[in-house]
C-alpha positions as CSV (number, residue, x, y, z in Angstrom):
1,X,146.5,250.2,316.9
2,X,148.2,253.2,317.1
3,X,146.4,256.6,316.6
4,X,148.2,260.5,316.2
5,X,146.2,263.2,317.0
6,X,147.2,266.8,315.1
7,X,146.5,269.8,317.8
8,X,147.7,270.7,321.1
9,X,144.5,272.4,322.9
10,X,141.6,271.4,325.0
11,X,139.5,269.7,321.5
12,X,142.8,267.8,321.2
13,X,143.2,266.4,325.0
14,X,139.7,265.2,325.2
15,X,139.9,263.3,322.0
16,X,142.8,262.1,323.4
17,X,141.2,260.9,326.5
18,X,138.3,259.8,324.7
19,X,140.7,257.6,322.1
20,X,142.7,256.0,325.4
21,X,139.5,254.5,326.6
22,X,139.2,252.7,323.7
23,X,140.6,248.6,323.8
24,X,141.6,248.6,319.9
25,X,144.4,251.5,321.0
26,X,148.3,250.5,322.4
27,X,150.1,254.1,321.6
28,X,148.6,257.5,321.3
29,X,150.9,260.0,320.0
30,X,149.9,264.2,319.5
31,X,151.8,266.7,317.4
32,X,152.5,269.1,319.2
33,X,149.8,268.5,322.4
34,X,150.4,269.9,325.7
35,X,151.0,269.2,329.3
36,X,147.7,267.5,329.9
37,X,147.9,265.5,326.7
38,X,151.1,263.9,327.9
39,X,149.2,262.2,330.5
40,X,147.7,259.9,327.5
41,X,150.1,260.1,324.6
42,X,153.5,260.7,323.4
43,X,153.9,264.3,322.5
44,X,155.7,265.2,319.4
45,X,156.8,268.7,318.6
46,X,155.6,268.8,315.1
47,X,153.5,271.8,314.0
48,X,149.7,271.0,313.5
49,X,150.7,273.0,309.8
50,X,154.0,271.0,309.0
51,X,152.5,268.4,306.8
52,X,155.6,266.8,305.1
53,X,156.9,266.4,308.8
54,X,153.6,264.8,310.3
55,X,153.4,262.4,307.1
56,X,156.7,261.3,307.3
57,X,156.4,260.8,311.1
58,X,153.2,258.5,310.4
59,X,155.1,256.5,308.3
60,X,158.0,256.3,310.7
61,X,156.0,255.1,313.3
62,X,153.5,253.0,311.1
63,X,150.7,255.3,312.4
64,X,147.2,253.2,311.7
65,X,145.0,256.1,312.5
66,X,145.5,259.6,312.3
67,X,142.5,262.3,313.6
68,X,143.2,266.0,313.2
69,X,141.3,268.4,315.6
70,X,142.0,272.1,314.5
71,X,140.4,273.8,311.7
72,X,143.7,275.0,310.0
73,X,145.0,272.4,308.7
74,X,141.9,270.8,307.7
75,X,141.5,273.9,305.4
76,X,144.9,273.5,304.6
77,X,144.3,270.4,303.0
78,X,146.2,268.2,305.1
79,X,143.9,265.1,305.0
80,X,144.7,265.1,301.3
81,X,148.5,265.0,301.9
82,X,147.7,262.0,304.4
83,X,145.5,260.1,301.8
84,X,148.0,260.8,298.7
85,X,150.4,258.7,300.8
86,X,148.2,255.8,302.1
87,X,147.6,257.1,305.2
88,X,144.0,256.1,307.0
89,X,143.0,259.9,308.2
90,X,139.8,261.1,309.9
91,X,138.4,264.4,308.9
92,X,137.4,266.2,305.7
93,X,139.1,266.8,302.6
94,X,140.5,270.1,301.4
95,X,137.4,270.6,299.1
96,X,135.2,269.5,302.0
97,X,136.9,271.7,305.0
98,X,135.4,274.5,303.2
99,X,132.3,274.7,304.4
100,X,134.1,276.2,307.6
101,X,136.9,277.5,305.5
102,X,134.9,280.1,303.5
103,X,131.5,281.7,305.5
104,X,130.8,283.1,302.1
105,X,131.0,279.4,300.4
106,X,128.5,278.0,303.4
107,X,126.3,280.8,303.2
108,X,125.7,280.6,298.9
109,X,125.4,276.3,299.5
110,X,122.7,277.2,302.1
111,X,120.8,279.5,299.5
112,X,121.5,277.2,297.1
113,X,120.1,274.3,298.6
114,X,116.9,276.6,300.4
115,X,118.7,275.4,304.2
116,X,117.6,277.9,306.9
117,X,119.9,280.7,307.5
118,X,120.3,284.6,307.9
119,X,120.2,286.8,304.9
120,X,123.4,287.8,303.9
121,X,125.3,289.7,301.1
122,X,128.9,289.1,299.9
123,X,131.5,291.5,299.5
124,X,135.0,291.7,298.7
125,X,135.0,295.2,298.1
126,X,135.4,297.7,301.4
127,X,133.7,300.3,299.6
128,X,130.7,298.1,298.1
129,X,130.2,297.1,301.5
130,X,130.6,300.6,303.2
131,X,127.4,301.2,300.3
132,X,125.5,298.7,301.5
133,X,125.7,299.3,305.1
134,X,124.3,303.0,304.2
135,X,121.2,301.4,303.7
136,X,120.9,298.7,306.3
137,X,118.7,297.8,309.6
138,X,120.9,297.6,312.7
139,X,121.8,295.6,314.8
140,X,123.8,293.9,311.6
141,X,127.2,290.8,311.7
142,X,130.1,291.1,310.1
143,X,132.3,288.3,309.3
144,X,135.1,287.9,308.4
145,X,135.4,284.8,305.3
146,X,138.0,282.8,306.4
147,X,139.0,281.2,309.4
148,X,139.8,283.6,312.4
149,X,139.7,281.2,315.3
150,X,136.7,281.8,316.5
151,X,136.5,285.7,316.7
152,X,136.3,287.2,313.1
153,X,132.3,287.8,313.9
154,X,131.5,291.4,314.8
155,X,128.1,292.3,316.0
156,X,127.6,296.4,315.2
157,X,124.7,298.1,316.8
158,X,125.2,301.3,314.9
159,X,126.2,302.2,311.3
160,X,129.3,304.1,313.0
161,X,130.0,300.8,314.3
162,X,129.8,298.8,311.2
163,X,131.9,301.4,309.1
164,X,135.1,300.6,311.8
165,X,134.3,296.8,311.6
166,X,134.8,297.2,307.5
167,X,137.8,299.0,308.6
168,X,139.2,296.7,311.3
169,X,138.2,293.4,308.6
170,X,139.1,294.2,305.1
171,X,141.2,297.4,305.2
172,X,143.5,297.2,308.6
173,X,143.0,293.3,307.9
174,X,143.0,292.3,312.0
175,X,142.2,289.0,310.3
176,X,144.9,288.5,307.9
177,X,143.3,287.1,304.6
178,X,140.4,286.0,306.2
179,X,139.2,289.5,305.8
180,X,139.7,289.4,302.1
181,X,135.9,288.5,301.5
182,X,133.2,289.9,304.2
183,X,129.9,288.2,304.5
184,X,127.2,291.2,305.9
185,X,124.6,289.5,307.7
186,X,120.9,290.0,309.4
187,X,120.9,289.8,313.0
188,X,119.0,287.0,314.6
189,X,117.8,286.7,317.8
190,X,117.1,283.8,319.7
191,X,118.5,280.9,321.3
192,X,122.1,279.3,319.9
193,X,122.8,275.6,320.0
194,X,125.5,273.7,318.9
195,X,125.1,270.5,317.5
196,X,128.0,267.9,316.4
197,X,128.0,265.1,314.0
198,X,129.5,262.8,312.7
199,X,129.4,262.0,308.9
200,X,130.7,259.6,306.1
201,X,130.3,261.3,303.3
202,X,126.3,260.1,303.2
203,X,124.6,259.5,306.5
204,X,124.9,262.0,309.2
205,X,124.9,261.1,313.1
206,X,124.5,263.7,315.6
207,X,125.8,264.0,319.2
208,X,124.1,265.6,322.1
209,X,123.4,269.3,322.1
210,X,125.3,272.0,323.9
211,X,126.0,275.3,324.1
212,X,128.9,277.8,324.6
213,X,129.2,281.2,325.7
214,X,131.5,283.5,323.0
215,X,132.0,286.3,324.9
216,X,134.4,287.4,327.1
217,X,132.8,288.8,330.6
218,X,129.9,287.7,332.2
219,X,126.1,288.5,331.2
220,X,127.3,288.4,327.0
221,X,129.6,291.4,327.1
222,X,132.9,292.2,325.7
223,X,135.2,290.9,322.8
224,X,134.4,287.1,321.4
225,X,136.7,284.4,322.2
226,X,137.1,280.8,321.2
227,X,134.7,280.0,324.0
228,X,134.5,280.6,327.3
229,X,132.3,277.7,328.4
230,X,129.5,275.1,327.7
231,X,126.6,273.1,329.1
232,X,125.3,270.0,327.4
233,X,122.5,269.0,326.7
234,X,120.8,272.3,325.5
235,X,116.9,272.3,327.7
236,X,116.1,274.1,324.8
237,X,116.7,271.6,321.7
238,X,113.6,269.5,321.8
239,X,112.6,266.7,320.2
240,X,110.5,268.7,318.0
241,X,113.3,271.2,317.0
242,X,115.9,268.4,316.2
243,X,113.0,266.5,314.3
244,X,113.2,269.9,312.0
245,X,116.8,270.4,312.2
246,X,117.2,266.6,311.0
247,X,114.7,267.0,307.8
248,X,115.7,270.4,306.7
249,X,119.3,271.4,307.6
250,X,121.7,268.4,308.6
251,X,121.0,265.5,306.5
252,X,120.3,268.5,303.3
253,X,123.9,269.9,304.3
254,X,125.7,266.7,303.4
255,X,123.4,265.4,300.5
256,X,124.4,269.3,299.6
257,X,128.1,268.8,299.7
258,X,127.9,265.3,298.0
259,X,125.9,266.9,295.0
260,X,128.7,269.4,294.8
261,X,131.4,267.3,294.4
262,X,132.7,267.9,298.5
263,X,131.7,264.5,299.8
264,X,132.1,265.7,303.9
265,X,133.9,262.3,306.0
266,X,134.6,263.7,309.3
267,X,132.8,266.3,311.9
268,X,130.2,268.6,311.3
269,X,129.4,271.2,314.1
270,X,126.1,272.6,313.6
271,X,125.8,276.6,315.2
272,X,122.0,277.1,315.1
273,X,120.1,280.0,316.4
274,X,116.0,279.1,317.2
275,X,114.7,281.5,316.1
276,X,111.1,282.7,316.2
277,X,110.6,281.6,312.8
278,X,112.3,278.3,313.7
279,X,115.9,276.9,313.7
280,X,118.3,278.5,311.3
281,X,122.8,277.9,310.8
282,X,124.6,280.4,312.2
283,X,128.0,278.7,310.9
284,X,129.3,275.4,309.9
285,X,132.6,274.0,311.7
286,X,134.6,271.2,310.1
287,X,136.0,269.6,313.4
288,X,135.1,269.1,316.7
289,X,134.2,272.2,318.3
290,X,136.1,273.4,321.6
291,X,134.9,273.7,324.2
292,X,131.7,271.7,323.1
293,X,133.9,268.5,322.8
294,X,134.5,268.9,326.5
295,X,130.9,268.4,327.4
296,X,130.0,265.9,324.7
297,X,132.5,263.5,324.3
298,X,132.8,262.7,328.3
299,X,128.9,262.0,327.9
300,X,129.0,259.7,324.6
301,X,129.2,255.7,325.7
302,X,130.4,254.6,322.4
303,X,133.8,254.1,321.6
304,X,135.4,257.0,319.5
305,X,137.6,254.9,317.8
306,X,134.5,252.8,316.4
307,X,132.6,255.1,315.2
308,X,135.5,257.1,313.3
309,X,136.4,253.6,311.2
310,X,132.5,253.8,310.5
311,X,133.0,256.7,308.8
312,X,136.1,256.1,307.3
313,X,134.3,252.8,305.8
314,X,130.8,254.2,304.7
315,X,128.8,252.5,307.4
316,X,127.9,255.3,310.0
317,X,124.3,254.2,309.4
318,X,124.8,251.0,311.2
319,X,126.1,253.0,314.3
320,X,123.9,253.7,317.0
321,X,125.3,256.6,319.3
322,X,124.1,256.7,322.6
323,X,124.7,259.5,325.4
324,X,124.5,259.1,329.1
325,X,121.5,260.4,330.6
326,X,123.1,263.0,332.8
327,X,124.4,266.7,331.8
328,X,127.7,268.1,331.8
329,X,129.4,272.2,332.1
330,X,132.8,272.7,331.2
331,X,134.2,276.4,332.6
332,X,137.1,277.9,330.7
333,X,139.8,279.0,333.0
334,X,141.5,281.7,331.0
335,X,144.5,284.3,331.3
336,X,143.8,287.6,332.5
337,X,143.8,290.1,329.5
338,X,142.4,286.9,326.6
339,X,141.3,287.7,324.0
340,X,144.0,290.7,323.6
341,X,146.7,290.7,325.9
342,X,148.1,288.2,328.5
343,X,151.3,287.3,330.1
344,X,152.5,283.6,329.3
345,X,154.7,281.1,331.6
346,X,153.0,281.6,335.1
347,X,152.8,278.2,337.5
348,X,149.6,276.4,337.9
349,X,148.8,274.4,340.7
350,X,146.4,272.0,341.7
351,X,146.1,269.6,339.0
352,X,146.3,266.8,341.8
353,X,142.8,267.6,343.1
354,X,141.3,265.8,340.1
355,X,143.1,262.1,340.4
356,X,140.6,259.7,341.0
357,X,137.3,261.7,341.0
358,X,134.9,260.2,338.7
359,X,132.5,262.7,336.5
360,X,135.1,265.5,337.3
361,X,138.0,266.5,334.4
362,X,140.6,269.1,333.8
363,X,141.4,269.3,330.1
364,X,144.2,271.6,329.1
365,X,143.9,274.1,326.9
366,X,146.9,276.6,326.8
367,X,149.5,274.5,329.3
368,X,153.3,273.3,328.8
369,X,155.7,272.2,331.3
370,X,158.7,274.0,332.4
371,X,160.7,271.5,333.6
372,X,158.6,269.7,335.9
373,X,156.5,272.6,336.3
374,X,152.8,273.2,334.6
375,X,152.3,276.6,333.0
376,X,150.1,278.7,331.6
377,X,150.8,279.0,327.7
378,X,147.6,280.8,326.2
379,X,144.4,282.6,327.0
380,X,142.5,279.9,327.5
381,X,144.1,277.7,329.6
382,X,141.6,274.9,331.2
383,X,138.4,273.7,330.1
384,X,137.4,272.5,333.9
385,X,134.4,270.0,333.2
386,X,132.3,268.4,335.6
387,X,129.0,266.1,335.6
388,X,125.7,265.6,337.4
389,X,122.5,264.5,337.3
390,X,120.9,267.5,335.8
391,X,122.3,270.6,334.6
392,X,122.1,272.1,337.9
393,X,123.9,269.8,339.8
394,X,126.4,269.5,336.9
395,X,127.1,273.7,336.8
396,X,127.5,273.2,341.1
397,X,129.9,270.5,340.6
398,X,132.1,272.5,338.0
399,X,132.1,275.8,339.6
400,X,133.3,274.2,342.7
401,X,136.1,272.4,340.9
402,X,137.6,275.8,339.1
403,X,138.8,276.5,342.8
404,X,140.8,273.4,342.7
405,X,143.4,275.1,340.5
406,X,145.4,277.8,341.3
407,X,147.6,280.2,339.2
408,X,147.9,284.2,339.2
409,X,146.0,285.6,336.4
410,X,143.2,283.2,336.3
411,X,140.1,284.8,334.9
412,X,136.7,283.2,334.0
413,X,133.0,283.5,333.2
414,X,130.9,283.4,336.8
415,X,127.9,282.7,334.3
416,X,128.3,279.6,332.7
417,X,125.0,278.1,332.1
418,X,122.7,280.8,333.8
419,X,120.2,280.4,331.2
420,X,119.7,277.1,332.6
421,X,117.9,278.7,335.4
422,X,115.2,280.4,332.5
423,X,114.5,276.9,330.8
């Protein structure tokens, strides 16, 4: 068969990598993918938000299977687009993406349907908000509504603080129309795990745990970012914990959407906090998560390509995913400067180092080529993943293999997984 991936980061080249393993697959193509993602398809520079052009090229090349990785377009509706032509498409509908489209959506189905979360108020008026805030217990979260790739969350200690986030979210709009609605939030405190599924609409599968590290600099501090690494499994995501998570907040989240006319076919990324009073949602994703993926997927023993038809056909409850018995940390090699500003086109080396060596990968994030030449082409650039026996051995092995890649504003995290040490 022959299977086009939308996105062009490091989500998209391990689903890429994952799809190549799989026998039922002859030609992978990616719109637009990257330097890494050449390695296992046909890049095609299409925009991931030019639907006319990608459903006309699936038709061209008699795509049978097209998976879309980023969040955009998935909001954007383009699955419908796919399915008004006839075109098989993995992920959730335009009425369905909006459980990660709209925070303030999520957060009134959680109330709705009594599914553990913060409490939270709703505004889409600065200076109803700027009331509120008056009155609140600090720390508090402001978010943004809409999608912000990954950083319209502010945590404000103070109420000085919080008065500047209203400011920098729904009057300076640093968000663009995301900021149009602001969900205020409690604080919670706890662990956070991330946990993805796969679901068909009915029946809801989940992955292995993981968890990622938002920040910016090392020991939690400075501006969020898309992610700057992950370890999978969580040591702190128990059997007991995902025996409460499944009763009372992943299967209710898609009997939820079904009951309000948003059947959910696709990928559901649980963010939980465990708290003291027990697990709660942070936030919903519709896709993949990155840089989860990079720690999941190279762990799942199943067939990716499988278990998607199951979903696209209703039968996800005959499925039975399994996950090596091993661990896995993926560090983000970023550009200098990320999440604000960075300098583009500089020459990466290295990439060599990872041929033929088994449990080690270098998924590309922010790469092109330039001529014959890999460069840097975003703030995160590589999700350098690595696995071992245990968690330990696994955050050795990737540590060691960042030094494998050379290029001269790399930047990451030197903490990736520390909390490992406290479980």
């Amino acid at each position: 068969m022959k299977v086009l991936i939308v996105g062009g980061g490091g989500r998209e080249h391990v689903i890429a990598w994952s799809v190549a393993k799989s026998p039922k697959v002859e030609k992978i193509y990616c719109a637009p993918g990257n330097a890494g993602i050449g390695e296992y398809a046909e890049c095609v520079d299409i925009g991931a938000m030019e639907f006319d052009r990608l459903v006309a090229f699936a038709k061209e090349k008699a795509i049978d299977l097209t998976i879309i990785g980023m969040d955009d377009p998935l909001a954007g509706g383009i699955v419908d687009a796919f399915e008004k032509e006839g075109l098989k498409v993995f992920g959730p509908r335009k009425n369905a993406a909006i459980l990660e489209g709209s925070k303030a959506f999520s957060k009134d189905l959680m109330k709705k349907y009594n599914i553990p979360t913060a409490a939270y108020e709703n505004f889409d008026d600065p200076a109803k908000a700027l009331a509120y805030l008056e009155q609140a217990q600090f720390p508090i979260v402001l978010k943004a509504d809409g999608l912000a790739l990954g950083k319209g969350v502010l945590i404000c200690q103070t109420l000085e603080e919080a008065k500047d986030g209203v400011r920098t979210i729904m009057q300076d709009k640093k968000f663009g129309d995301a900021g149009n609605t602001m969900v205020i939030e409690e604080f919670m405190t706890g662990r956070e795990v991330s946990v993805l599924s796969f679901v068909d609409g009915k029946t809801v599968k989940t992955m292995t745990s993981a968890q990622d590290h938002k920040r910016a600099k090392d020991g939690d501090q400075g501006l969020n970012t898309g992610g700057m690494g992950t370890f999978s499994p969580s040591p702190f995501y128990t059997e007991e914990i995902d025996a409460f998570c499944q009763e009372h907040i992943f299967q209710p989240t898609v009997d939820a959407m079904a009951k309000e006319g948003r059947p959910f076919i696709g990928i559901i990324f649980f963010g939980l906090m465990l708290t003291e009073k027990g697990p709660k949602v942070l936030e919903y994703n519709a896709r993949f998560g990155d840089p989860e993926a990079q720690v999941v997927l190279p762990r799942m023993k199943n067939d990716l390509i499988e278990v998607i038809e199951a979903c696209l056909e209703g039968r996800l409850a005959d499925v039975d995913l399994v996950f090596e018995d091993n661990a896995a940390v993926c560090v983000v090699l970023a550009s200098q400067g990320y999440p604000q500003a960075y300098e583009k086109g500089i020459p990466m080396y290295g990439f060599e180092n990872f041929r033929d060596k088994d449990g080690y990968y270098c998924f590309h994030a922010g790469t092109k080529l330039d001529g014959e030449q890999i460069v840097t082409n975003g703030g995160r650039v590589l999700g350098i993943t690595a696995k071992g026996k245990d968690l330990k051995e696994a955050r050795k092995n990737a540590y060691e293999a960042t030094e494998w890649i050379t290029f001269s504003n790399k930047y990451m995290r030197n903490d990736i997984g520390k909390a490992i040490d406290e479980a």
